[in-house]
C-alpha positions, -999 to 999 in steps of 0.1 A, spaced: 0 0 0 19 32 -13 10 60 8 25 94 2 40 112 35 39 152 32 66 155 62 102 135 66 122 135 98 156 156 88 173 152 121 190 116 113 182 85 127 194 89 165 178 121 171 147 105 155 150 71 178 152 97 205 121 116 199 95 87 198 112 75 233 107 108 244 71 110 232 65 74 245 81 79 280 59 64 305 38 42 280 72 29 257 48 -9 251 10 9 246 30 35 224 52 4 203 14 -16 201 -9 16 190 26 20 166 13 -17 148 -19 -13 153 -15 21 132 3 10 103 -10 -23 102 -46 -25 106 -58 -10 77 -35 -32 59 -68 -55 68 -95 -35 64 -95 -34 103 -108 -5 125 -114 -18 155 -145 -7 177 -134 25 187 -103 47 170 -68 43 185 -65 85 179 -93 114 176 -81 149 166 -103 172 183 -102 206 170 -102 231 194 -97 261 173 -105 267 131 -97 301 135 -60 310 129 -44 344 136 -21 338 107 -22 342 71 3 320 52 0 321 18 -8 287 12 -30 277 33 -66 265 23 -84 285 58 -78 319 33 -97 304 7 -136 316 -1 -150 277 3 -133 273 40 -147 302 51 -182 297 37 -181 263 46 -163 266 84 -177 283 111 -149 303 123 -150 295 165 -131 271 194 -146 242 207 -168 247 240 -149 232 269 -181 213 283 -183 196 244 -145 189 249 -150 174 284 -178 156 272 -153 142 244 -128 129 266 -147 112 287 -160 89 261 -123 85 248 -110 74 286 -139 54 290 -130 33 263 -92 38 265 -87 54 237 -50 56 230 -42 92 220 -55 129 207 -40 157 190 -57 190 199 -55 204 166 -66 204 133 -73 234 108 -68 263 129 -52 275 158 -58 260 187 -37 281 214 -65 309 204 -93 283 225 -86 304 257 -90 269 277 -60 254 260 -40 247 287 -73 232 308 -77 208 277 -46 192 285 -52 187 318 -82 174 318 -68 151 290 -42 141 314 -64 140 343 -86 116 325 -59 91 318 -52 97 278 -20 81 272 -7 107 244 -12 143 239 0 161 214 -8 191 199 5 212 163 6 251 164 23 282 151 33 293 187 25 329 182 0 328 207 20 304 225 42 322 262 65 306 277 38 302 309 20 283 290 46 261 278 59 257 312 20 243 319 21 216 293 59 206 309 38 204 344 13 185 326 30 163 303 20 169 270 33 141 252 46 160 223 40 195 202 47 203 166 57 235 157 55 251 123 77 271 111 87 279 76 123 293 66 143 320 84 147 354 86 130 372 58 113 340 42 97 331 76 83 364 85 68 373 47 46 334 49 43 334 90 30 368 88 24 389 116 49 365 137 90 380 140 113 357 130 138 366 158 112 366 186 101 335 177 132 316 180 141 332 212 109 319 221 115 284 217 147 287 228 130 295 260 111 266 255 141 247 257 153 264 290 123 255 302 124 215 298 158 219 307 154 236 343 123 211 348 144 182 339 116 171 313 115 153 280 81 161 276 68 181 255 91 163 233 93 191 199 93 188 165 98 221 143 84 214 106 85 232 81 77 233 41 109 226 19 105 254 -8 108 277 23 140 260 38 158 248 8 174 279 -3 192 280 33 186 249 49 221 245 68 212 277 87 173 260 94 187 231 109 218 249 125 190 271 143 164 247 157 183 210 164 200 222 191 165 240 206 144 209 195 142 166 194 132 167 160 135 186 128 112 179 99 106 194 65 71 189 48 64 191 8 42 219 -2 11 207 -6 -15 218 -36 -39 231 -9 -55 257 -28 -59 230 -56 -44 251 -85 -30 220 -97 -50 203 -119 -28 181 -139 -34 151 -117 -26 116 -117 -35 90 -91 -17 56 -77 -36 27 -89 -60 5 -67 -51 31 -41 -66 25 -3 -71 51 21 -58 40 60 -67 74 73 -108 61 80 -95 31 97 -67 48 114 -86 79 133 -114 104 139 -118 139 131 -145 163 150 -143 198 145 -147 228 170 -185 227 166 -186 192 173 -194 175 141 -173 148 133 -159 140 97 -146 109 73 -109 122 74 -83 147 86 -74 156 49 -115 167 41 -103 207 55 -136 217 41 -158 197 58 -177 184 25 -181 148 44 -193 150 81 -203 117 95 -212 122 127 -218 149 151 -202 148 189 -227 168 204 -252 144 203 -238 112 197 -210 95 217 -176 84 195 -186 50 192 -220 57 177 -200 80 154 -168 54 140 -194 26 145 -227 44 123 -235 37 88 -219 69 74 -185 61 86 -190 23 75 -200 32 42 -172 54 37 -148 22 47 -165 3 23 -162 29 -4 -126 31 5 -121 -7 7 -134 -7 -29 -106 17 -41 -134 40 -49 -125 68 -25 -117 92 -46 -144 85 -73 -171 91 -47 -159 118 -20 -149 150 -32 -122 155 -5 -106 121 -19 -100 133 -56 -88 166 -42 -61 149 -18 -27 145 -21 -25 106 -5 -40 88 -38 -15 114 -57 15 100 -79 48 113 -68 89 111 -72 113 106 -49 134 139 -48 163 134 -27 182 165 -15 220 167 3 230 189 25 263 182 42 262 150 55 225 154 60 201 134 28 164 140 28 140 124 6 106 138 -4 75 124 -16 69 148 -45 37 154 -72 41 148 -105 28 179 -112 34 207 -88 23 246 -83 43 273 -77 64 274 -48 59 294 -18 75 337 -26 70 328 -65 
């Protein structure tokens, strides 16, 4: 099963080693099973009775604008109600997931979730409640170091942070954020997990390659010694001005056996790549998680996907860059070799 990856660990092996223990401190056998049970299960067709992750979306607001990103577009904005989740709904959410043990969340999704003023109470009520992993993506704009200090004292599991070039090239796509502030800010970060004596959050910075690749040496000579993990993502066509597209072959989807997606109003949809919200399955509010992964809607689009039909039926499927045919670009920088699941056909780069 061929699946394209948007993001590639640039740190080398050890430092990569180093940031799953990190992340799976504490629950090193759950984290190694929900690992197999992850890449494995949909080999099957299997989903199990409940998902082993639900990304729970506590913000689709965002208070940046990078230049490509789909939240800018018309359809998002028509389509997404523009809020952060009530912390009742959220509660409500997590309880279900302890109840039935469900492995891990990611507090994120399209927008920013630091902007959901109870944050920092999602996590510990997460924790409270017995969720084994936490994690969580941002931009960290909003993001003080109090609040960092918080997740330490609460153990967030781990916490992606994007950011995209240096310098100039960060602040014209990360726009209003300072590039300079910014990485004094997680260099406090760093300070912080330090003085606590803490692994956890273990962080990744990530950012797109077309951003780094005129100057990577100085990206990576800037954040591995302030982070566990360095990453660089392909730009994604998420404005879908590419439409010279060709698909993989008999192509199955893991994402619908893999996880669940509800966004900040509660409603719950088939995958984390429909942004748009044009296939909800479920809604949170009224229903608990397993009469959502469990119902009809969610079964039917399994089937659909077991079928290889995905993208002939869902919108969101022919539009996403999984099913997409790529290369292999392999870059070299020093001793340092990163390889990149890239589309056949591409748009224009980030600053063209």
């Amino acid at each position: 099963m061929r699946i394209n990856k948007s993001d590639r660990a640039a740190s080398g092996f050890r430092r990569r080693l180093g940031f799953h223990l990190h992340r799976g401190k504490g629950h090193l056998l759950r984290y190694a099973w929900n690992r197999v049970r992850w890449h494995y299960y949909p080999r099957f067709r299997m989903a199990g009775g409940f998902p082993d992750h639900v990304d729970v979306e506590l913000s689709s607001i965002c208070n940046m604008r990078c230049p490509m990103c789909y939240t800018l577009t018309g359809e998002f904005k028509e389509r997404v109600p523009g809020m952060t989740m009530d912390f009742d709904l959220f509660c409500k959410i997590v309880d279900d997931l302890s109840a039935h043990r469900v492995f891990s969340i990611r507090l994120s999704w399209r927008g920013e979730p630091t902007l959901n003023p109870r944050f920092v109470d999602c996590v510990r009520y997460a924790r409270g409640k017995g969720i084994k992993e936490i994690a969580s993506l941002t931009n960290a704009l909003q993001l003080t170091p109090e609040m960092f200090e918080a997740l330490v004292d609460h153990q967030m599991d781990w916490l992606t942070i994007s950011f995209d070039g240096v310098g100039e090239a960060y602040e014209k796509i990360r726009r209003p954020a300072k590039y300079e502030d910014m990485v004094e800010k997680i260099r406090v970060f760093a300070e912080i997990k330090k003085r606590k004596r803490s692994v956890k959050p273990a962080v990744r910075i990530q950012g797109v390659w077309p951003a780094i690749a005129h100057n990577p040496e100085e990206f990576f000579a800037v954040f591995e010694p302030i982070a566990d993990e360095v990453s660089v993502n392909t730009l994604l066509d998420y404005l879908h001005k590419d439409r010279e597209i060709e698909y993989v072959e008999n192509f199955v989807c893991p994402v619908p056996f893999q996880r669940l997606v509800i966004g900040s109003d509660g409603r719950a949809f088939m995958c984390i790549n429909d942004e748009y919200g044009r296939q909800p399955i479920g809604d949170a509010r009224t229903q608990s998680i397993g009469q959502i992964w469990n119902g009809e809607p969610m079964r039917y689009v399994r089937r659909i996907h077991a079928e290889r039909k995905g993208r002939l039926v869902f919108e969101s499927c022919n539009a996403c860059y999984q099913p997409r045919k790529t290369t292999t670009a392999v870059y070299r920088i020093g001793d340092r070799v990163i390889c990149l699941d890239e589309l056949v056909s591409r748009p224009q780069v980030v600053g063209q």
